[in-house]
C-alpha positions in Angstrom: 59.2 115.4 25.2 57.9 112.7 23.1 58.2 112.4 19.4 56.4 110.6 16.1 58.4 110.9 13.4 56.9 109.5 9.8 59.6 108.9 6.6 59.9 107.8 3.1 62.6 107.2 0.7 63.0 107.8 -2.6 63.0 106.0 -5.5 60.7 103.8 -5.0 60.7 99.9 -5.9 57.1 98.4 -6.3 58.7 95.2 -7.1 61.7 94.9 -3.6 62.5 97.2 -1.5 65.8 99.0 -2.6 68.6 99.3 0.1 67.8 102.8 1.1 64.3 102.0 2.4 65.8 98.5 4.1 68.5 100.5 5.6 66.3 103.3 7.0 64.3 101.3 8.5 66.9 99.0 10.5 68.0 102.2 11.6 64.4 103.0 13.5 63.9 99.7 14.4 67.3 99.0 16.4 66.7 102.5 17.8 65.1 101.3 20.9 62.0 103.1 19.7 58.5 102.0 20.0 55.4 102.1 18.3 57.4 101.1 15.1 55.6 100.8 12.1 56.8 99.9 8.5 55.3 99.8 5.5 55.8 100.1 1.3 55.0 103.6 1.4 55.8 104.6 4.5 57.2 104.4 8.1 56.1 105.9 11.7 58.2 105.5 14.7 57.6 107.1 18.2 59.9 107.3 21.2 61.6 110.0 23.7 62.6 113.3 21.8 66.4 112.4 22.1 65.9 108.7 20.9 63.7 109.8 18.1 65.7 113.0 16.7 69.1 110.8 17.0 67.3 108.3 15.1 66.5 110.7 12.5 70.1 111.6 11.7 71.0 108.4 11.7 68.4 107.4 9.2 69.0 110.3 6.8 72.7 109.2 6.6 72.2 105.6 6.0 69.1 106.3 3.7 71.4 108.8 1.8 74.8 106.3 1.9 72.5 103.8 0.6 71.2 105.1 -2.5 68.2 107.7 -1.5 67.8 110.8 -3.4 65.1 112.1 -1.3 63.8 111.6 2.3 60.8 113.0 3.0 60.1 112.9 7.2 58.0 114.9 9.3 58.4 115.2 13.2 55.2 115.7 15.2 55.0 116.1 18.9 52.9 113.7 20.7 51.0 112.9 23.9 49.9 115.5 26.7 52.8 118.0 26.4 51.8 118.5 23.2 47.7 119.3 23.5 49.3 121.5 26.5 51.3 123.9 24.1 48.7 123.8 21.6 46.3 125.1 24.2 48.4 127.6 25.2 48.6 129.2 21.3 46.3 131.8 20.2 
């Protein structure tokens, strides 16, 4: 299975960004992940379901350790496994 997952932290920072976001997002990027994308207001990261959902867990404890007081992520399956189980609902 493949996975997307896209996160922010909270507070935000206009000015730097505050430990919480810097920390979250060494976390997906030394995940081994691919299709990495960061940004000021938010993050996308795709990889293998395992990679992706340890990466996840990682990233809410280090966002959280560092500060967060809100992560907001959503997980999305991707690629042709996933167009095969939607095609296969309702």
């Amino acid at each position: 299975m493949r996975l997307r997952v896209e996160f922010t932290t909270e507070p935000f920072d206009l000015d730097e960004p505050p430990a919480h976001a810097l920390a979250a997002r060494e976390v997906v990027e030394g995940a081994g992940l691919d299709r990495v994308d960061v940004g000021p207001f938010g993050n996308t990261a795709e990889g293998g379901g395992d990679e992706v959902l340890e990466a996840v867990g990682a990233l809410l404890r280090e966002a959280l350790d560092n500060g967060a007081t809100r992560v907001s992520l959503q997980v999305n399956v991707v690629g042709t496994e996933a167009a095969g189980a939607a095609e296969g609902q309702g």
